[in-house]
C-alpha positions, -999 to +999 in steps of 0.1 A: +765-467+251+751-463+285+763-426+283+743-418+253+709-435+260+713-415+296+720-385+277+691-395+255+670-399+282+675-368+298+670-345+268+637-366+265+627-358+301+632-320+297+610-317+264+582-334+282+588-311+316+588-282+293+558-291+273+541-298+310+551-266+318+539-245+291+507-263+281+523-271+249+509-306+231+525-323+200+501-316+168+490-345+152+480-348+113+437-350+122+419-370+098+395-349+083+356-348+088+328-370+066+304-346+076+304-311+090+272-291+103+275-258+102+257-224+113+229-243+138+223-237+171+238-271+188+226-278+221+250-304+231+234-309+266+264-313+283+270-309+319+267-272+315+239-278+286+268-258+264+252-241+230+278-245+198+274-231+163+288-265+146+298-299+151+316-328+131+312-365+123+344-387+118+336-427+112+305-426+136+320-402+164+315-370+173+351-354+162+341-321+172+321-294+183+322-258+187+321-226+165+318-225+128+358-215+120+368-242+147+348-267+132+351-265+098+386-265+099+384-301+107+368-301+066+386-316+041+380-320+003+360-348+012+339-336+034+302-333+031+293-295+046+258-288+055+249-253+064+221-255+088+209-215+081+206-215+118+185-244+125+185-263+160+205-298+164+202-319+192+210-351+207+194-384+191+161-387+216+161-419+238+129-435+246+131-458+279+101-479+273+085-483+239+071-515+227+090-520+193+092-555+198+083-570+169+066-558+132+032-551+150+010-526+125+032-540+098+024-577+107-003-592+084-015-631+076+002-621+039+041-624+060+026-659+084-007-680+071-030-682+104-029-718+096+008-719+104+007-695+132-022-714+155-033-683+165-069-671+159-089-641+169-124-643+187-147-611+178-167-601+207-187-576+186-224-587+193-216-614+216-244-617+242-236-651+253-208-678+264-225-699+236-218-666+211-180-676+220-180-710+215-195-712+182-174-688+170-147-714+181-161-742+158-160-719+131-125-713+131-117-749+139-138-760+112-123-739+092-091-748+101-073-786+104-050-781+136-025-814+142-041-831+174-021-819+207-007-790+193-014-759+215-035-729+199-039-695+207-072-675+207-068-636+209-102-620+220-108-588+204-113-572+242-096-547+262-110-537+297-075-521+298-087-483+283-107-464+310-134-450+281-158-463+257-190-483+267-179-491+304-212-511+305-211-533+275-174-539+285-188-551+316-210-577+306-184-592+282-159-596+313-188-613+335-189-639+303-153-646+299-146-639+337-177-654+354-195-675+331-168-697+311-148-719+325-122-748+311-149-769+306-168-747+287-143-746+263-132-784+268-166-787+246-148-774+210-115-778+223-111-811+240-080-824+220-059-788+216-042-772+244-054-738+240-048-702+255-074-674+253-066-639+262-084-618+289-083-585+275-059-568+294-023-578+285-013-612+281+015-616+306-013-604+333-042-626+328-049-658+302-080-679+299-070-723+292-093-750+289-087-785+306-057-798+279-036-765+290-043-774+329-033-808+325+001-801+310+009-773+328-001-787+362+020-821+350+052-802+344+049-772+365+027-788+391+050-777+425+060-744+413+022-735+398+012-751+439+035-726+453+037-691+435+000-697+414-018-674+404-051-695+392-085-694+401-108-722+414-139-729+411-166-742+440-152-779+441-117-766+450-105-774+411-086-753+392-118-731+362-093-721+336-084-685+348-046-678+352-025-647+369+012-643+369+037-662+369+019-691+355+005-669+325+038-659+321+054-699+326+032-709+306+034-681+275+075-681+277+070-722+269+040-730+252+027-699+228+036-697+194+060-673+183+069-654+153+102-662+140+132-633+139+133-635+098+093-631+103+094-601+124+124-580+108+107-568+079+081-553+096+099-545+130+128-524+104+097-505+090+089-488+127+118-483+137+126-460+105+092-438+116+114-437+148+143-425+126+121-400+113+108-381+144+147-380+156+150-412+178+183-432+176+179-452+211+154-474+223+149-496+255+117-523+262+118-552+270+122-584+248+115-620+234+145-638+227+132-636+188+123-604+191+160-594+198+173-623+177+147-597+148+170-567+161+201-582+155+193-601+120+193-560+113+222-552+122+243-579+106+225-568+075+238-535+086+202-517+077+195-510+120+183-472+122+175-478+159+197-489+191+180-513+213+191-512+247+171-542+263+154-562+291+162-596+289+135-613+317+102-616+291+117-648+283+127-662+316+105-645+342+078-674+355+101-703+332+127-703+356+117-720+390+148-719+409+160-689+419+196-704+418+194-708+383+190-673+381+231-674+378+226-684+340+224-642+339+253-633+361+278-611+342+251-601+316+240-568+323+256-538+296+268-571+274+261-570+239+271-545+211+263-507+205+238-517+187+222-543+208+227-548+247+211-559+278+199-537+302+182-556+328+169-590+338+136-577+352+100-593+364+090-561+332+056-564+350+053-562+386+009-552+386-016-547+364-025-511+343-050-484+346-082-501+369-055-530+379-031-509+388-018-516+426-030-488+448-038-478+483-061-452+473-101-458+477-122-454+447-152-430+452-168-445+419-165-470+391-131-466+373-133-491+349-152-521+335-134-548+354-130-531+390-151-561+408-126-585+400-096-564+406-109-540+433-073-529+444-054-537+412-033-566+408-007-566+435+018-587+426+046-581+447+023-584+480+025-616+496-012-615+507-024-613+467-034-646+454-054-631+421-087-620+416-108-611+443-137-636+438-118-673+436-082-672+441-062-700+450-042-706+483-001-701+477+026-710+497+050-681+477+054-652+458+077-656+428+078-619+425+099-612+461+118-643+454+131-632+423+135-595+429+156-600+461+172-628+445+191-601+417+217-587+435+230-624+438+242-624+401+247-582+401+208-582+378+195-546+375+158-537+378+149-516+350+121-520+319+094-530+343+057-519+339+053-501+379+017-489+375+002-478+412+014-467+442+016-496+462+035-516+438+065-484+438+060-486+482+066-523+480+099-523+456+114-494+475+106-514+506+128-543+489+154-522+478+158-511+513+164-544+527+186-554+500+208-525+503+209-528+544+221-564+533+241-560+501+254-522+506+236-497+479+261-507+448+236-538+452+211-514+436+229-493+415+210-480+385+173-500+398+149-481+374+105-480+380+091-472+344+060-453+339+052-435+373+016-437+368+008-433+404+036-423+428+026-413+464+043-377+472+056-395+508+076-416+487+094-390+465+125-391+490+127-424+499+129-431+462+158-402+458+178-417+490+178-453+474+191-437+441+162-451+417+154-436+385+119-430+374+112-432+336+079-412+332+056-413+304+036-382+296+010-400+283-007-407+314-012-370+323-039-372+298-047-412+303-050-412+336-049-383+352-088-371+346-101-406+358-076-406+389-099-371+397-134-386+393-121-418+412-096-408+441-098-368+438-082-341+428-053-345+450-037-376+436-046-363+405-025-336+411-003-351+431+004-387+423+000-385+384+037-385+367+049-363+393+081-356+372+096-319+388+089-333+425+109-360+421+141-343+406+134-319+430+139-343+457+170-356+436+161-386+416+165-392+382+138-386+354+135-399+319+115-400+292+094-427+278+064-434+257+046-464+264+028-460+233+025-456+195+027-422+190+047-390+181+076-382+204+071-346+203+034-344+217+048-360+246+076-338+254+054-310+248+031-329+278+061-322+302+060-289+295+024-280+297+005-310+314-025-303+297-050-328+295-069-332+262-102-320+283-083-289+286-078-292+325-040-287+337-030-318+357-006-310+385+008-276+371+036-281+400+046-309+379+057-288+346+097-292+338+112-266+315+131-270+282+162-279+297+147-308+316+126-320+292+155-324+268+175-340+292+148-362+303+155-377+265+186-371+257+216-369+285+195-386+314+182-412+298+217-424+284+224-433+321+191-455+319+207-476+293+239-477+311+255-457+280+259-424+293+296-424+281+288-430+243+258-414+235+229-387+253+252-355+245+270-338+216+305-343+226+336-351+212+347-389+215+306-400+217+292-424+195+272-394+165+232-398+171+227-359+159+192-348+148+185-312+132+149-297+138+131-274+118+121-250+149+142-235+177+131-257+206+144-233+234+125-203+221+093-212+208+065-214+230+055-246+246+027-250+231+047-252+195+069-281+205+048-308+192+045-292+158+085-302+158+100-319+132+131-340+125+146-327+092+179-347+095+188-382+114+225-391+117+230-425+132+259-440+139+279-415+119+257-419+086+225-404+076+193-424+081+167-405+079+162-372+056+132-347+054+117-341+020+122-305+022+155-306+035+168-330+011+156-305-019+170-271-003+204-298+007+205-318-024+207-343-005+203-379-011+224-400+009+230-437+003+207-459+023+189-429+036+149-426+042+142-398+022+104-393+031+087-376+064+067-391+092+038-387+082+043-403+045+061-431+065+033-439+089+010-439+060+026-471+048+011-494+072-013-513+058-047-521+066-047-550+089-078-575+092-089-587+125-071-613+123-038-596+123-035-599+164-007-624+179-010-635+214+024-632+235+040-604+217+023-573+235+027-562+272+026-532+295 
C-alpha cells in the first residue's frame, strides 16, 4: 500500500513540475458574467492607468477586463450585454469629505414637528437690536409649550462663514450676538430651559448658552471645561455665555437634540442617489453615531447606492475627558462592512474656516465680517489659543495635543478633519514628527489633512517625508483664492491655495474632495484649469492633468479609505463600482469636463443609477434602478421653510 501511494505521489509531483515548467494551468468551468460592457474605452486606472475595450461583472466583482473577444467570452445565455458604442467607463468616483450626513435639503418639519425636535430658528433679517432677538425668542416660546428643564436649540439664520455679501451688515449682527448679549440677556426669556444658540459659523466651532446651560455644564464638566475651555468671560471674571471647542463640542455630543436614524434615512437615501447619478459609489465625512446608525438602516434594507467610509470622533471628540479612555477605539480603524466602515477617530475640526482659518500670514485689509474677534483664525491646536481675542478664559490644557498625540496609543488614524490654514497643517506635521521620533512612522501610517485651504510651500516636503495625504477640494480655488489675493497677496494666492501638483511633486498623496453640495464634475474640471469664476487663473503651476485628476478620485483616494484593494480601479477580483460617461474624458478639452455626465452607475455589481437616454437607446430598466438624470433628481428637493435648520448636524 505504501508502494502505491509513493508511486501515487510521484506521478503527482511530476504533473505539477511539468505544468510549473511549461506555464500550463488546469482550466476551470468559469461561471458566466451577469453583465458584460462592451466596445467602451475602459480606463481602468491601474498602476499603468491600462485602457481596455470591455469589462465584466460576476456577483458584485470585477470578473474581467480586457478586449471585446476576451471579454465577452466570459457571456453566457444569461448574461446582460451592453454595447457601449465607444463610450468612456471609469472607476466609481470617491469623494474624501462630503457632508452627507444626514437628509439635509430633504429634511422638512413634515418628517419631525419643531415641537418635538426643540429646535427653533431665530431670523436675523431686520434685526437692529439685542432686544430684536429676544422678542423673537418669546415668540416662539409662546408659541410653543417646552417641558421645564429640557434643553432647546436656537439656530440663528447667520453665517459670517462666506467671505461675500454685505460684510457690513454682517458686522453689526456679530457685534450683537458677539459683543452685546450675554447669558443673562438671554436668562430673561430663557430662565427655566437650558438653551444653545448658534454663532453663525459652524456649530462645533462656536455656540452661544444662557445661564441654565453654564450651570449644568460647569456642574458635570466643571474640571475638564477649567482645564481645556474654550469660553469667554466677562469683566467680573464670570463665564458671558460664549463657548469655543471642546466644550461646544462636550456639550453638543451630550446635550443637543438629534434626529433619529429612521428620521434621517429617508431623506439621507434621497442624496445619496443624486450621488449615484453624477457617478459616485464612495464616500467618506465624518459622522454622528445616528447618522451612521441612518447609513446602515440602508443597507440592511439593502436600498444603499453609496459606500460610507467614515470618521467616527464627531461623537466622542470633547465627551471623552480622559485620554485613557480613548482605548474604547483601539482595534476600530477599517472595522465595519463594505458598505459601512471606520476610517478614523479624528478631532474632524482642528480651526476655524475661511476668516477663522489658522494662519501666519498678515492681512493687508478686512477679510471678513468677524476678523476682530478672530484676528488670526481659531488656532486650536496652539497651546497659547484660549478663544477669541477680546475675553478669553485662562486654561491649564489643550484637549487638541492631548488627544492627537494620544492616537497612536490605540493605532487611531487622523483622517476626515477640517485643516483650514497654514498654521494649523505646521502645527500637526510638527506632532507627527514627534510622534514618529517616538512611536516609529507605522505610528502614522495613512494620517490624512482634508481640504488644503492654505498650505505654506516650505511645508510641501516635510508633509511628503511624514507620508501624509492631502485631500484637496477644488472649491476653494474659486472660494478662497481671490480673497487670499486682496488680503495676503498674490503670492499665497498662488502659492498656498490648494497647491495640488506641488505636493505630488514633492511626493505626497492627493485626493479629491468636495466639501460642498455641488456637482462633482465642476470640480474636477477646477483641477484641471484653476480658473476662478472672476476669470483670473489661480496658481496655473498648480494645474494636474487628466490622469491625476482621475486618480485624485478614483485609485488614490481608495488608499484614503484604507480600501485600495477592493475598490479605486477596474480590475479583476475588485469589488464592481463602474460608471459609463457620455464624453471621452481624456480627449475633450478641459474646459468640457464639467459638462460630463453619468449615463450608467453599477454598484456593488448591480445597476443603481440609469440615464434617461441611455436607458431608451439600452432598453434598459433594471430592477431597483433610478431611472432619471441629475438634474430631474435634484429638482426633487423640496422647498424648505426657515425653519427647516437643525443645530448639531452640520460642520466643516
Amino acid at each position: 500500500m505504501r508502494r502505491i501511494l509513493a508511486s501515487i505521489s510521484a506521478t503527482m509531483l511530476t504533473i505539477f513540475a511539468l505544468i510549473a515548467a511549461t506555464g500550463m494551468v488546469p482550466q476551470v468551468a468559469a461561471q458566466q458574467a451577469d453583465i458584460v460592457l462592451h466596445n467602451g474605452k475602459v480606463l481602468t486606472v491601474d498602476k499603468s492607468f491600462s485602457i481596455a475595450q470591455a469589462v465584466a461583472v460576476t456577483g458584485n466583482k470585477i470578473s474581467a477586463v480586457g478586449t471585446n473577444e476576451a471579454v465577452l467570452a466570459s457571456a453566457g445565455p444569461n448574461t446582460q450585454r451592453i454595447d457601449l458604442k465607444g463610450r468612456t467607463v471609469i472607476p466609481g468616483l470617491i469623494d474624501t469629505h462630503l457632508h452627507i450626513t444626514g437628509p439635509g435639503p430633504y429634511f422638512s418639519m413634515k418628517v419631525v414637528p419643531v415641537e418635538k425636535r426643540r429646535n427653533f430658528v431665530v431670523d436675523w433679517r431686520g434685526v437692529k437690536t439685542k432686544e430684536d432677538v429676544l422678542n423673537q425668542i418669546r415668540g416662539i416660546l409662546s408659541r410653543y409649550k417646552i417641558p421645564k428643564g429640557e434643553w432647546i436649540a436656537f439656530s440663528n439664520q447667520l453665517s459670517f462663514a462666506g467671505l461675500t455679501g454685505d460684510i457690513g451688515a454682517k458686522t453689526a449682527h456679530a457685534k450683537i450676538l458677539y459683543d452685546d448679549m450675554t447669558r443673562y440677556d438671554l436668562d430673561k426669556v430663557l430662565p427655566e430651559n437650558p438653551a444653545m444658540f448658534t454663532m453663525g459659523v459652524p456649530d462645533e466651532n462656536a455656540m452661544f448658552v444662557n445661564s441654565r446651560a453654564i450651570e449644568i455644564l460647569w456642574a458635570k464638566h466643571g474640571n475638564f471645561i477649567k482645564k481645556y475651555g474654550r469660553f469667554w468671560i466677562d469683566q467680573g471674571g464670570q463665564p458671558d455665555g460664549h463657548l469655543e471647542p471642546p466644550a461646544t463640542r462636550l456639550m453638543l455630543n451630550l446635550y443637543a437634540p438629534k434626529l433619529t436614524p429612521e428620521e434621517m434615512a429617508p431623506g439621507t437615501l434621497s442624496r445619496l442617489e443624486e450621488l449615484s447619478a453624477q457617478g459616485h459609489t464612495t464616500i467618506s465625512t465624518k459622522m454622528r453615531v445616528n447618522g451612521t446608525d441612518a447609513y446602515k438602516l440602508l443597507e440592511k434594507a439593502g436600498t444603499q447606492p453609496v459606500r460610507l467610509g467614515y470618521g467616527h470622533g464627531w461623537d466622542f471628540f470633547g465627551s471623552v475627558e480622559d485620554m485613557a479612555d480613548m482605548k474604547q477605539f483601539a482595534g476600530q480603524m477599517g472595522s465595519g462592512t463594505d458598505m459601512n466602515w471606520v476610517v478614523s477617530v479624528s478631532p474632524s475640526s482642528v480651526d476655524g474656516a475661511s476668516t477663522r482659518a489658522c494662519t501666519n500670514q498678515k492681512r493687508t485689509k478686512a477679510f471678513g465680517a468677524i476678523d476682530d474677534w478672530f484676528p488670526v483664525g481659531q488656532c486650536h491646536t496652539d497651546n497659547e489659543y484660549r478663544g477669541g481675542s477680546k475675553r478669553p478664559a485662562n486654561i491649564a490644557g489643550n484637549y487638541f495635543q492631548d488627544w492627537i498625540m494620544a492616537m497612536p496609543n490605540y493605532n487611531l488614524r487622523l483622517a476626515n478633519d477640517h485643516v483650514a490654514g497654514d498654521r494649523s497643517v505646521a502645527n500637526l506635521l510638527s506632532m507627527i514628527e514627534r510622534i514618529q521620533a517616538q512611536k516609529g512612522k507605522d505610528a502614522t501610517k495613512n494620517w490624512s489633512f482634508d481640504h488644503c485651504t492654505m498650505v505654506d510651500p516650505k511645508d510641501f516636503a516635510r508633509a511628503a517625508r511624514l507620508g501624509v495625504m492631502f485631500s484637496c477640494a477644488p472649491k476653494y480655488i474659486q472660494d478662497v483664492a481671490p480673497f487670499a489675493e486682496s488680503s495676503y497677496g498674490a503670492q499665497v494666492a498662488n502659492t498656498f491655495v490648494v497647491p495640488a501638483k506641488s505636493l505630488i511633486k514633492a511626493g505626497a498623496r492627493v485626493v479629491y474632495e468636495a466639501d460642498r453640495d455641488t456637482y462633482a464634475w465642476e470640480d474636477l474640471e477646477l483641477f484641471l484649469t484653476r480658473k476662478a469664476e472672476n476669470g483670473k487663473v489661480y496658481g496655473p503651476q498648480e494645474k494636474l492633468n487628466k490622469e491625476e485628476t482621475l486618480r485624485s478620485i478614483t485609485s488614490w483616494a481608495s488608499e484614503y479609505l484604507l480600501k485600495p484593494e477592493k475598490i479605486g480601479t477596474l480590475e479583476v477580483g475588485k469589488l464592481a463600482d463602474i460608471v459609463v460617461i457620455d464624453k471621452d474624458y481624456l480627449t475633450i478639452p478641459d474646459e468640457q469636463v464639467s459638462e460630463i455626465q453619468a449615463m450608467l452607475t453599477i454598484f456593488n455589481g448591480k445597476m443603481v443609477f440609469v440615464h434617461t437616454d441611455f436607458a431608451a437607446e439600452n432598453n434598459l430598466r433594471p430592477t431597483g434602478a433610478i431611472v432619471s438624470t441629475f438634474k430631474e433628481l435634484k429638482a426633487r428637493r423640496p422647498q424648505r421653510s426657515i425653519e427647516d435648520q437643525m443645530v448639531g448636524e452640520g460642520g466643516g
